[in-house]
matplotlib code that plots the C-alpha trace (Angstrom):
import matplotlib.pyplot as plt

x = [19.2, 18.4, 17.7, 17.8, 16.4, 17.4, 16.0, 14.5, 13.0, 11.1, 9.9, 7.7, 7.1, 5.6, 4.3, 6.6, 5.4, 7.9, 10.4, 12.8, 11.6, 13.0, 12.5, 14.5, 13.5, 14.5, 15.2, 12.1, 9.7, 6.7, 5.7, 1.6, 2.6, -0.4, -1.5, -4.0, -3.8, -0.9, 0.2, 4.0, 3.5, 4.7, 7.1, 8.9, 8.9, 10.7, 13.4, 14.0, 14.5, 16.9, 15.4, 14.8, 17.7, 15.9, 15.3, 17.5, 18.5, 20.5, 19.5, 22.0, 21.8, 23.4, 26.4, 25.0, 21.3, 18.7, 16.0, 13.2, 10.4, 7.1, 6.1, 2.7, 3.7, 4.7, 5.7, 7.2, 6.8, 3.6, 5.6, 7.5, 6.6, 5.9, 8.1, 10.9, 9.8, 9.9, 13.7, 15.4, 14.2, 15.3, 18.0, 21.1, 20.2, 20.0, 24.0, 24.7, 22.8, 24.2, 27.9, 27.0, 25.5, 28.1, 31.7, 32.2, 32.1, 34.7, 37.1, 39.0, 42.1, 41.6, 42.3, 40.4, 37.2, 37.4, 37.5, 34.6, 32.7, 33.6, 32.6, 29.2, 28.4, 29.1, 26.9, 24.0, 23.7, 23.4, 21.2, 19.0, 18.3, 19.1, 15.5, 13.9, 12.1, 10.5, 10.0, 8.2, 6.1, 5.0, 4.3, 2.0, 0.4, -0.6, -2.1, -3.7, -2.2, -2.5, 0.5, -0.3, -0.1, 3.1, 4.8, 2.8, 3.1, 2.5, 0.2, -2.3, -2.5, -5.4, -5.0, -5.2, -2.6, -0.3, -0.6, 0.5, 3.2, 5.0, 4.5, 5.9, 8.8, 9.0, 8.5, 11.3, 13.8, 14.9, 15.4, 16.3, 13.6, 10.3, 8.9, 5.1, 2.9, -0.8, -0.9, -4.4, -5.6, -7.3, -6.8, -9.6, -9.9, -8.4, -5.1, -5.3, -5.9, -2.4, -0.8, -2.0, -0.7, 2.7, 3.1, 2.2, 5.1, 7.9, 11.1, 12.1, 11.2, 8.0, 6.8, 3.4, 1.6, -2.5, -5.6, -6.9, -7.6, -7.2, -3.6, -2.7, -3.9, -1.0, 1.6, 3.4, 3.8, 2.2, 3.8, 1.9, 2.6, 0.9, 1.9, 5.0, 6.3, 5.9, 4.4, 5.0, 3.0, 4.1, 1.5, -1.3, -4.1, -6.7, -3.8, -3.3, -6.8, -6.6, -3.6, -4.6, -7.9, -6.3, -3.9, -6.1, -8.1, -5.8, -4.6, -8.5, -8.7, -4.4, -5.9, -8.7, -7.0, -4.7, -7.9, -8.3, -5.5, -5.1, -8.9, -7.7, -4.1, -5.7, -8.2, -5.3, -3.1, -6.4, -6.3, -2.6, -3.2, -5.7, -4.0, -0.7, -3.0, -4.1, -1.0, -0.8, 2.7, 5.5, 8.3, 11.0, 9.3, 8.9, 5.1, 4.3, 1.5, 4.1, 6.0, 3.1, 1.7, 5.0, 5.3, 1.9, 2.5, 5.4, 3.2, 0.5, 2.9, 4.5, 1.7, 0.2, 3.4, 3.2, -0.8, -1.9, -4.5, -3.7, -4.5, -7.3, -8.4, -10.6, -12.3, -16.1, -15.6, -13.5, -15.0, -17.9, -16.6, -15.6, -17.8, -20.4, -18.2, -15.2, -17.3, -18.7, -15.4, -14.4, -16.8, -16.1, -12.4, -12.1, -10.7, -13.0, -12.1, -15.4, -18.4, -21.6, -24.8, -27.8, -30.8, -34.1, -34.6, -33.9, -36.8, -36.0, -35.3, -32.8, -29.7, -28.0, -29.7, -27.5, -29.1, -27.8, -24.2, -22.0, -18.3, -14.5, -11.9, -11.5, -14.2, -17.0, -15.8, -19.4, -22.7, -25.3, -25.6, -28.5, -28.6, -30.7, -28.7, -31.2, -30.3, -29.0, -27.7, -24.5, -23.2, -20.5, -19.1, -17.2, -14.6, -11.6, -8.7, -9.0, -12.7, -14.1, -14.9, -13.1, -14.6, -18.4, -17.8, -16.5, -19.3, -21.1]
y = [1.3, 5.0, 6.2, 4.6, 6.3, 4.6, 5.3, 8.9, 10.5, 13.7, 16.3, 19.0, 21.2, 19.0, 16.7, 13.1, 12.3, 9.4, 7.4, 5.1, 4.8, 3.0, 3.3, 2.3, 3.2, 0.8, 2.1, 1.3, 1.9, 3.4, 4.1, 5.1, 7.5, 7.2, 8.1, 10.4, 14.3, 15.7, 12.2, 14.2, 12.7, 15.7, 16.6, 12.9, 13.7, 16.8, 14.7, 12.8, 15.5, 17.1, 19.9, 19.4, 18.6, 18.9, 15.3, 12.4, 9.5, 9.2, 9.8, 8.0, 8.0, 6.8, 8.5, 11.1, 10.8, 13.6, 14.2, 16.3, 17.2, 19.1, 22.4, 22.4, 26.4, 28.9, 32.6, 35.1, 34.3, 35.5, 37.6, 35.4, 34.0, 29.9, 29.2, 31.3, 29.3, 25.3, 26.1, 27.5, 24.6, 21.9, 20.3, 22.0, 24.4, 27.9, 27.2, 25.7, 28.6, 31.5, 30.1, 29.9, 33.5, 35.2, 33.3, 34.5, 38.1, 38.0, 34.8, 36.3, 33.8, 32.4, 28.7, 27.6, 29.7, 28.3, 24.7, 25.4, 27.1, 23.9, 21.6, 23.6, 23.4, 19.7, 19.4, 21.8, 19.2, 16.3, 17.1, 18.4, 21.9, 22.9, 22.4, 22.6, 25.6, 24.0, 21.2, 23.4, 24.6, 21.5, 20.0, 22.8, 23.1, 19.1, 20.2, 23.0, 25.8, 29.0, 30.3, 33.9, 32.0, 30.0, 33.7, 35.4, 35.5, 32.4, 34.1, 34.1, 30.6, 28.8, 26.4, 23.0, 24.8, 25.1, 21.7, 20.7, 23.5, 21.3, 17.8, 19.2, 20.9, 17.5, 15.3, 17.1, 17.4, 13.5, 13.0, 9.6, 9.6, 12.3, 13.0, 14.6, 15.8, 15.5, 15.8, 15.8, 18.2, 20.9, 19.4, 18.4, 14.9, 15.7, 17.0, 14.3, 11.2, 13.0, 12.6, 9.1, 8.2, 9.8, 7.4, 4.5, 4.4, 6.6, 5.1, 6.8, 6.3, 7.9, 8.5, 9.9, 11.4, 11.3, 10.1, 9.6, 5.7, 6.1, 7.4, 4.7, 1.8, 2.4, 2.1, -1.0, -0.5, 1.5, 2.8, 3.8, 6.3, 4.7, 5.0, 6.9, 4.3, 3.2, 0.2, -1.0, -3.1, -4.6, -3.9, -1.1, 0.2, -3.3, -5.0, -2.9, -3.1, -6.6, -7.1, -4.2, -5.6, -9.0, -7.6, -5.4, -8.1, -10.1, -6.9, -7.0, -10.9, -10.2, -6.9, -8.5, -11.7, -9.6, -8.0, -10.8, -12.1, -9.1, -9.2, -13.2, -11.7, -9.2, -11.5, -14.1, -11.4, -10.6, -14.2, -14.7, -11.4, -12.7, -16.6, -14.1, -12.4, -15.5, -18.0, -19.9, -21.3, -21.2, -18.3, -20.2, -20.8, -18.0, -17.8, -19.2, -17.1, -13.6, -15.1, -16.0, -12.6, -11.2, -13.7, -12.5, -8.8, -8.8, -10.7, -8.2, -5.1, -6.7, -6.7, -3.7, -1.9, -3.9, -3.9, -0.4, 0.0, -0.4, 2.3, 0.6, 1.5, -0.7, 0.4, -0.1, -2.0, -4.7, -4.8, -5.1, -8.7, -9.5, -11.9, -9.8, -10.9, -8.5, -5.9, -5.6, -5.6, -3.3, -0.8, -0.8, -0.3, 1.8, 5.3, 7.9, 11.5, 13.0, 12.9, 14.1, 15.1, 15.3, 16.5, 15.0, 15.1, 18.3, 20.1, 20.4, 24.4, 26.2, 26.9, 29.4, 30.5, 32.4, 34.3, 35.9, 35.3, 36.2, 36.4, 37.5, 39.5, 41.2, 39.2, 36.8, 33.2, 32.0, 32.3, 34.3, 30.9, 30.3, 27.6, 26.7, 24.0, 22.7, 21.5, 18.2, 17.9, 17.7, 19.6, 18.5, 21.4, 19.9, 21.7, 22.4, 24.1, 27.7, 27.8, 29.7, 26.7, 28.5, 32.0, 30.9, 29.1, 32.1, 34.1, 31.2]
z = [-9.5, -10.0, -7.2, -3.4, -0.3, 3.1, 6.5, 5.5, 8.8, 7.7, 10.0, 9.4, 12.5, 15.1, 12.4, 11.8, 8.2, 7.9, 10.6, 8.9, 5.3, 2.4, -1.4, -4.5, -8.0, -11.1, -14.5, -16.5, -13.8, -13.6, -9.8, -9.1, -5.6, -3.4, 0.2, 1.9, 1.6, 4.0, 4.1, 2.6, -1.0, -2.8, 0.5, -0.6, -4.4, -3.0, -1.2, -4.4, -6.8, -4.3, -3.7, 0.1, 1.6, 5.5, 6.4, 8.5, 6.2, 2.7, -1.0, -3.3, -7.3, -9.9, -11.8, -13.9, -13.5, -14.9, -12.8, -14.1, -12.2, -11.8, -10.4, -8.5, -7.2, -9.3, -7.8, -9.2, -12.9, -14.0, -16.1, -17.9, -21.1, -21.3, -23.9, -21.8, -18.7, -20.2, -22.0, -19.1, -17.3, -19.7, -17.8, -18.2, -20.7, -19.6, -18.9, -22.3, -23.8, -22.0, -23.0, -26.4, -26.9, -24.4, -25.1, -28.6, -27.4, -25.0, -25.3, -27.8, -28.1, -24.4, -25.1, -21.9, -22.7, -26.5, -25.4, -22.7, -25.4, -28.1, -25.0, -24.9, -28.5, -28.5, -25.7, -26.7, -29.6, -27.8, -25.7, -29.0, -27.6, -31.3, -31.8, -28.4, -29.0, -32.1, -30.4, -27.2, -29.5, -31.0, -27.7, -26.6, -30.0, -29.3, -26.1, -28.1, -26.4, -28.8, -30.4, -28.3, -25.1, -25.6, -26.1, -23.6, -19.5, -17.5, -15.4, -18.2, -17.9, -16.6, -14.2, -16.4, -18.8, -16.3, -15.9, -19.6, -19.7, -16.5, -18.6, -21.5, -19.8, -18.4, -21.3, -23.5, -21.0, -21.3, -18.2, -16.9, -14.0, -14.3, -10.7, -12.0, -9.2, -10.0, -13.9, -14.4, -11.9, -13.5, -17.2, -19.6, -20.7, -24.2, -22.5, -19.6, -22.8, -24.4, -21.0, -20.6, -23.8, -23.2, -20.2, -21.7, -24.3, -21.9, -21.7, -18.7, -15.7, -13.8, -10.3, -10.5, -7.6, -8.4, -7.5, -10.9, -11.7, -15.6, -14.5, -12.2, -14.4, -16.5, -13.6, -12.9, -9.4, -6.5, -3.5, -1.0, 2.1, 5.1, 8.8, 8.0, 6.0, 2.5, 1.3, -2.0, -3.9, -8.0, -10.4, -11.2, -9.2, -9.6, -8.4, -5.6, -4.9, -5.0, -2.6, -0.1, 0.4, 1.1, 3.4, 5.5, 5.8, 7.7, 9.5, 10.8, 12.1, 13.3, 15.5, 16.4, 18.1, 19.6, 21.2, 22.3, 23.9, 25.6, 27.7, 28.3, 29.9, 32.2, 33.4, 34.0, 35.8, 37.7, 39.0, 39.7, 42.5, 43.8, 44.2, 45.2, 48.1, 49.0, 49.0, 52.0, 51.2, 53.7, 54.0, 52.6, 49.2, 46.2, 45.8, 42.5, 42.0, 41.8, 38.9, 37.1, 37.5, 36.5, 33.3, 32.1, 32.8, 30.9, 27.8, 27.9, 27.9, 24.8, 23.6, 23.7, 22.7, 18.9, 18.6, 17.6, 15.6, 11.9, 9.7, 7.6, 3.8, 1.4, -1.5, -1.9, -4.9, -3.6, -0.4, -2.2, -3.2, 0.7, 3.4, 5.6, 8.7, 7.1, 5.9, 9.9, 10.6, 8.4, 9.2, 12.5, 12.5, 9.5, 9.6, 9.5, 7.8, 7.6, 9.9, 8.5, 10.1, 8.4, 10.0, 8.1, 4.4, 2.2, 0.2, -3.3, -2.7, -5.0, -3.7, -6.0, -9.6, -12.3, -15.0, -18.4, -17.2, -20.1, -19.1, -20.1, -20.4, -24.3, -25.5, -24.2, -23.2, -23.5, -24.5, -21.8, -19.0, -16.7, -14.5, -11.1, -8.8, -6.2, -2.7, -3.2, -6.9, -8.5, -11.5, -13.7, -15.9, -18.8, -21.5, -23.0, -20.6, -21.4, -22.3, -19.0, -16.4, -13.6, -14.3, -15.1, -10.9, -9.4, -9.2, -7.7]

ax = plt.figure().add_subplot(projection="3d")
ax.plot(x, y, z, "-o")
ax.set_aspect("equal")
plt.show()
């Protein structure tokens, strides 16, 4: 065991986003972290890397474990240079390093200070910071980050670059468990294959929040935030498919029959007032008709305190493979996050036309653009990180 969380109650405002949740992460593992947006995903990855310490429950770990973990926000510094930002964040080493550059100054024959100072050398080696900044720059030059970005200010980074700049501060810092918060957002499918690869043949172990399917393939087991809980489920993404589809399946037909048995319950209740109201019995004998109703009222309030509405979730493709009866189903208990109205069929009118846009900051990112996007069509803007796909959208 790594890492155990037990009974973890996490409150954000007026918002519960889990009561009583339990997780436990293996050495070796590498956990898919999936739910809906808001659901607390990143919140949890929080919890775990001990950086939230405002939640009801217990986080236990094993003696000695790294954790290294990603940075979705970053405030306050745009000034400082990448390479500065991935070392000091290497676990451990911006305290190693300041010993080594500051003790020989001013130890002088202090025996404690000298054997702190040894300690740190022996350490610094270990841990093979001797090389991390060759080895920084190696990594970035994979993800082809320029040599004038890795010395320059983070700030100048796009988006998708930021991205690589966490996995590699990640990736080096040889952690025992990497918590990585939505890798691929913002990062081309040349950066996004290295990352892929990278997971494929880790050693440590990885719990990776994302939405992308060529991520979660590689996984061998999905957790899932559902309900304020978590489910877990062993194997990649097609497997969860698999089993969730199976399950919510059954959830359906379970809800369903509870449904059922409720309508049956009232109606019974219905008729043991009625033969109550009606009892002709004598004084001296309990009508039988009042314990029956109370037998059945206590049934149906059981009932109705376990049988709320599961929170339902197939994919098209597997349900694509399920009878019509549980796709009816399906569709009619499923939840709903977006409502769209349409009002009649759209004209193919423009909606927004771009001419002769040429755009950057010394020097042009691209070639003069036009384009025309019509009501109704869908534009996929491909590149490399860096190469102007955010700036050539903004003025749209």
């Amino acid at each position: 065991m790594l890492l155990n969380l037990q009974n973890i109650t996490k409150t954000i405002g007026i918002k519960t986003l889990y009561t009583g949740l339990d997780l436990t992460i293996q050495p070796g593992e590498r956990v898919g972290l999936i739910g809906r947006n808001g659901i607390g995903k990143t919140t949890l990855l929080g919890i775990m890397a001990g950086t939230d310490h405002d939640y009801a429950g217990s986080v236990d770990s094993r003696r000695g474990l790294i954790i290294a973990s990603t940075t979705q926000e970053h405030h306050g510094i745009a000034d400082k240079p990448v390479l500065e930002y991935i070392l000091e964040n290497l676990p451990d080493y911006a305290r190693l390093k300041h010993i080594i550059d500051t003790y020989p100054l001013e130890m002088g024959d202090d025996m404690a200070k000298i054997s702190i100072y040894s300690d740190a050398l022996t350490r610094f080696g270990e841990m093979g910071y001797y090389d991390a900044e060759a080895d920084v720059r190696a990594e970035l030059a994979i993800f082809q980050l320029p040599p004038e970005r890795i010395d320059g200010p983070f700030g100048h980074l796009s988006g998708g670059q930021k991205r690589f700049v966490e996995l590699v501060k990640v990736t080096l810092s040889d952690a025992d468990l990497a918590l990585i918060d939505e890798p691929t957002n913002h990062m081309d499918y040349v950066a996004k294959q290295i990352f892929i690869d990278w997971l494929k043949k880790s050693k440590q172990s990885v719990v990776v929040v994302t939405h992308d399917r060529d991520v979660l393939v590689h996984v061998n087991r999905i957790v899932e935030i559902k309900a304020r809980e978590v489910l877990s489920f062993p194997g990649n993404y097609d497997a969860y498919l698999r089993q969730n589809g199976a399950a919510t399946a059954k959830a359906i037909d379970s809800y369903e029959n509870a449904q059922k048995r409720l309508v049956k319950l009232e109606k019974a209740i219905r008729d043991a007032k009625a033969g109550k109201a009606g009892w002709s019995g004598t004084a001296d004998k309990t009508n039988p008709f009042m314990l029956l109703e109370k037998r059945l009222s206590k049934e149906r309030d059981e009932l109705q305190d376990t049988m709320t509405k599961p929170d339902f979730w197939i994919d098209q493709e597997t349900l694509d493979q399920q009878q019509d009866k549980v796709v009816a189903k399906y569709d009619k208990y499923k939840a709903r996050n977006i409502r769209l109205r349409t009002g009649g069929e759209h004209r193919a009118r423009s909606l927004f036309a771009i001419e002769d846009i040429s755009l950057g900051y010394k020097s042009a990112l691209f070639e003069p653009v036009n384009l025309d996007l019509a009501v109704g069509e869908r534009l996929q803007i491909k590149g490399r990180n860096g190469l102007g796909k955010s700036t050539l959208v903004k003025p749209c």
